[in-house]
Legacy VTK file of the C-alpha trace (Angstrom):
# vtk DataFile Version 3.0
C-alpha trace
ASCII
DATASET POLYDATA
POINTS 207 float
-16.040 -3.518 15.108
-16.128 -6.687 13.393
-14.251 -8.035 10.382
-15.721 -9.858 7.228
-12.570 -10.339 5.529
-9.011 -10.310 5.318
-6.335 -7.680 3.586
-5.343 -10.615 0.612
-8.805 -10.257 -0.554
-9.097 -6.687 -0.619
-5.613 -7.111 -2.434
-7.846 -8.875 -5.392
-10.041 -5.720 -5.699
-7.235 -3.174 -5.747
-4.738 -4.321 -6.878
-5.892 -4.491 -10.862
-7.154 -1.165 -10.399
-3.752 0.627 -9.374
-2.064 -1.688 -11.687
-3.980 -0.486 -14.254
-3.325 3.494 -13.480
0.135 2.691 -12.841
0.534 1.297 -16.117
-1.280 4.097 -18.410
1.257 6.329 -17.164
4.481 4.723 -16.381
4.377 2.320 -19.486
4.452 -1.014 -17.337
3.435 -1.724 -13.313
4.370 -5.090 -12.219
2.473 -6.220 -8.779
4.476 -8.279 -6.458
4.348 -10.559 -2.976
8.297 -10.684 -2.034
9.639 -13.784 -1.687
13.703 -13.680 -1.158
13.958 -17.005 -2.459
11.789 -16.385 -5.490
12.156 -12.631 -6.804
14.483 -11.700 -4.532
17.072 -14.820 -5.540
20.063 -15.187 -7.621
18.161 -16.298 -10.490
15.697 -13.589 -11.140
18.649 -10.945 -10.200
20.563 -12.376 -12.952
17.007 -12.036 -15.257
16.590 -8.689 -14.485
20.282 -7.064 -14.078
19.726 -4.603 -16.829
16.247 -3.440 -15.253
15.845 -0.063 -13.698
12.731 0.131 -11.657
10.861 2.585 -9.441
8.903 0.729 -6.485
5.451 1.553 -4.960
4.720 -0.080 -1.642
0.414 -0.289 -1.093
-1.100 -1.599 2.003
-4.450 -3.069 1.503
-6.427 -1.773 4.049
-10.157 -4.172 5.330
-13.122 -2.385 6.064
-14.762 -3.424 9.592
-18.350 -3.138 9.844
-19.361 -0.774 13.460
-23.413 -1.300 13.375
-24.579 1.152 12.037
-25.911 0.953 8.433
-23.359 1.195 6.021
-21.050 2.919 8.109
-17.520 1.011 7.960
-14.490 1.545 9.605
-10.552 1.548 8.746
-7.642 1.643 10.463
-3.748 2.530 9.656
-1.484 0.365 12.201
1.202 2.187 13.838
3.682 -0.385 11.867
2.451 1.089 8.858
4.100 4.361 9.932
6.777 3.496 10.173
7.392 0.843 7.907
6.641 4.097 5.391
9.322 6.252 7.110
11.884 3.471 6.541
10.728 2.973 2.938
10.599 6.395 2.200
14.216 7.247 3.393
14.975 4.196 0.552
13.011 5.724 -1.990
9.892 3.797 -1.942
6.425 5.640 -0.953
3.862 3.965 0.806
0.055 4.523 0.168
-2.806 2.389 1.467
-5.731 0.612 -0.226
-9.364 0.709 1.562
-12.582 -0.695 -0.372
-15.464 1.088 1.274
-17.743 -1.797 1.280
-20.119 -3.275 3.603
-20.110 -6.850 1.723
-17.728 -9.017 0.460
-20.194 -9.350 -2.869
-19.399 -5.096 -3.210
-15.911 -5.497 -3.605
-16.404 -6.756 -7.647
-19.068 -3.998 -8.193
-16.679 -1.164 -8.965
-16.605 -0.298 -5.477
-15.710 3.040 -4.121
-12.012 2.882 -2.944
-9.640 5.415 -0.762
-6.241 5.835 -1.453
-4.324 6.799 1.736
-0.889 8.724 1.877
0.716 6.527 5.221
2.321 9.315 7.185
2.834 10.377 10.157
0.193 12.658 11.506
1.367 12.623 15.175
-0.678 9.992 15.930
-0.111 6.171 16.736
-2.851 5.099 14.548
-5.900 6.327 12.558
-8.969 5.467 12.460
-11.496 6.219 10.210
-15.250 5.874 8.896
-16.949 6.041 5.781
-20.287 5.656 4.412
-20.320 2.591 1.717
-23.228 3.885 0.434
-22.315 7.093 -1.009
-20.766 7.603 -4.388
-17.840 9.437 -3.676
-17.123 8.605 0.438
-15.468 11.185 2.227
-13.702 9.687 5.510
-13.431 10.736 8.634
-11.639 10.489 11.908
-12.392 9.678 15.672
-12.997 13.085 16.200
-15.087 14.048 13.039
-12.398 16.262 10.871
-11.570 15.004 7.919
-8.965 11.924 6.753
-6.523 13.336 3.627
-7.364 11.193 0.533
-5.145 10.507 -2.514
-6.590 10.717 -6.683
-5.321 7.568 -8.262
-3.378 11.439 -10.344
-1.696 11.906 -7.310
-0.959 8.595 -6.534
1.160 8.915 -9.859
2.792 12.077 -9.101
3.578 10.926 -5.753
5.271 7.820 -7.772
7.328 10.127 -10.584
8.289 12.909 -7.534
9.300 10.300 -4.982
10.210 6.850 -5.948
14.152 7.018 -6.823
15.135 4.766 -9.402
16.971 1.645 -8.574
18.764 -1.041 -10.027
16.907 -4.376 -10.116
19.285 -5.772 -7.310
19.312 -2.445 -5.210
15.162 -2.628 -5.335
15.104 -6.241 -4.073
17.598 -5.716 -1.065
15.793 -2.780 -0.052
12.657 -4.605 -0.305
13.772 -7.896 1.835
15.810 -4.954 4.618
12.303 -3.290 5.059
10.983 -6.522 6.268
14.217 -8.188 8.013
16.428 -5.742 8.978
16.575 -3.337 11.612
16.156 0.445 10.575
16.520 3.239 13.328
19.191 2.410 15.985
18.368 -1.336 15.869
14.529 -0.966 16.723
13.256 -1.233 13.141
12.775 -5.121 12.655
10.347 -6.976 11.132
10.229 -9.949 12.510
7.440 -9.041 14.244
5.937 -7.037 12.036
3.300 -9.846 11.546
0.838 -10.119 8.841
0.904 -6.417 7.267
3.076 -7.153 4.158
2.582 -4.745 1.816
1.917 -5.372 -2.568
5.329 -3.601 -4.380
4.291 -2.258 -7.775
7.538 -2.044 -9.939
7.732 0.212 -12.380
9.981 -0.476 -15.605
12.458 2.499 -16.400
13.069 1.888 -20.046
16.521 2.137 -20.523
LINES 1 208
207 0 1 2 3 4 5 6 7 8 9 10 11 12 13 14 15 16 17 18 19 20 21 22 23 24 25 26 27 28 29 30 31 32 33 34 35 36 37 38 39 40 41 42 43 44 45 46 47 48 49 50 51 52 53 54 55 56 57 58 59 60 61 62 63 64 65 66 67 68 69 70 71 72 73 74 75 76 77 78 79 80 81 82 83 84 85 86 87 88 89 90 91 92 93 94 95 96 97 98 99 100 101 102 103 104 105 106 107 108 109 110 111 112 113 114 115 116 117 118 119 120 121 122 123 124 125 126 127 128 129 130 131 132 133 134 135 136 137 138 139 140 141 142 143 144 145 146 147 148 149 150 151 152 153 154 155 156 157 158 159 160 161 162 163 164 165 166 167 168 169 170 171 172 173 174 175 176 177 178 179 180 181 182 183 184 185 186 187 188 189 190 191 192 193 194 195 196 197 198 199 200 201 202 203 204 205 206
């Protein structure tokens, strides 16, 4: 299967559009790219100390083409399993993004997009295939049955049923432990963890 582009630009497609649903609901969505020396320094802790935030983690997710005609394939990384068991026992659910397009020129034509729950299905990976072409895509695994989906709705609910509310500080230090520190008897680092950093979507608690 061959790539066409990388996860930061599919980032540029999705990201407005869950911002945007994130928003109507929850009153404000703030997209990030952690930095512990930028939003996760003493400086914007002491900006935000009276903020109270709920945090979605989204992986953007590349489609690969497989050569046959509008048929594109996606795939959900073992590290993104469990990177979302460690966020969820935090409080933070994890979704993934995937544009089904077959062109980088698709992804600014209101492209069809999935929106992935990341969890575990007994599997190391998943793999899946979808037809850019039609309207409303329905994937599918290796084997033919059929990949769960999320609405941008559920996405939501998912967000007000899951993601505890944190103090600014408490959000940030979880957020720089899921990619430094070791979760689950030592094993859980992310120093290796490589180039699947995920966007955090903060939500604004009004207090």
């Amino acid at each position: 299967m061959s790539s066409f582009f990388c996860e930061r630009t599919a980032e540029y497609a999705l990201v407005p559009v869950l911002q945007r649903a994130l928003e109507k609901h929850f009153g404000s969505a703030v997209p990030i790219f952690y930095w512990k020396t930028r939003e996760g320094n003493r400086i914007s802790s002491e900006v935000h100390k009276t903020d109270n935030v709920r945090v979605l983690a989204m992986f953007a997710r590349r489609p690969k083409l497989t050569g046959v005609k509008n048929l594109v394939a996606g795939k959900i990384n073992h590290e993104l399993f469990e990177f979302a068991d460690a966020a969820r026992s935090v409080g933070i659910p994890t979704i993934a993004g995937f544009p089904v397009v077959s062109t980088l020129h698709d992804l600014y034509r209101n492209p069809a997009i999935l929106w992935l729950p990341v969890n575990h299905t007994g599997m190391d990976e998943l793999v899946f295939t979808a037809d850019s072409a039609a309207p409303d895509p329905i994937p599918t695994d290796e084997d033919g049955g059929l990949v769960q989906i999320l609405s941008l709705e559920s996405v939501i609910e998912e967000v007000a049923e899951k993601a505890k509310v944190l103090s600014w500080d408490e959000a940030m230090d979880h957020i720089s432990e899921l990619r430094l520190e070791h979760y689950r008897d030592g094993y859980f680092g992310f120093g290796w963890f490589g180039g699947y950093k995920p966007v955090y979507f903060l939500m604004l608690r009004p207090g």
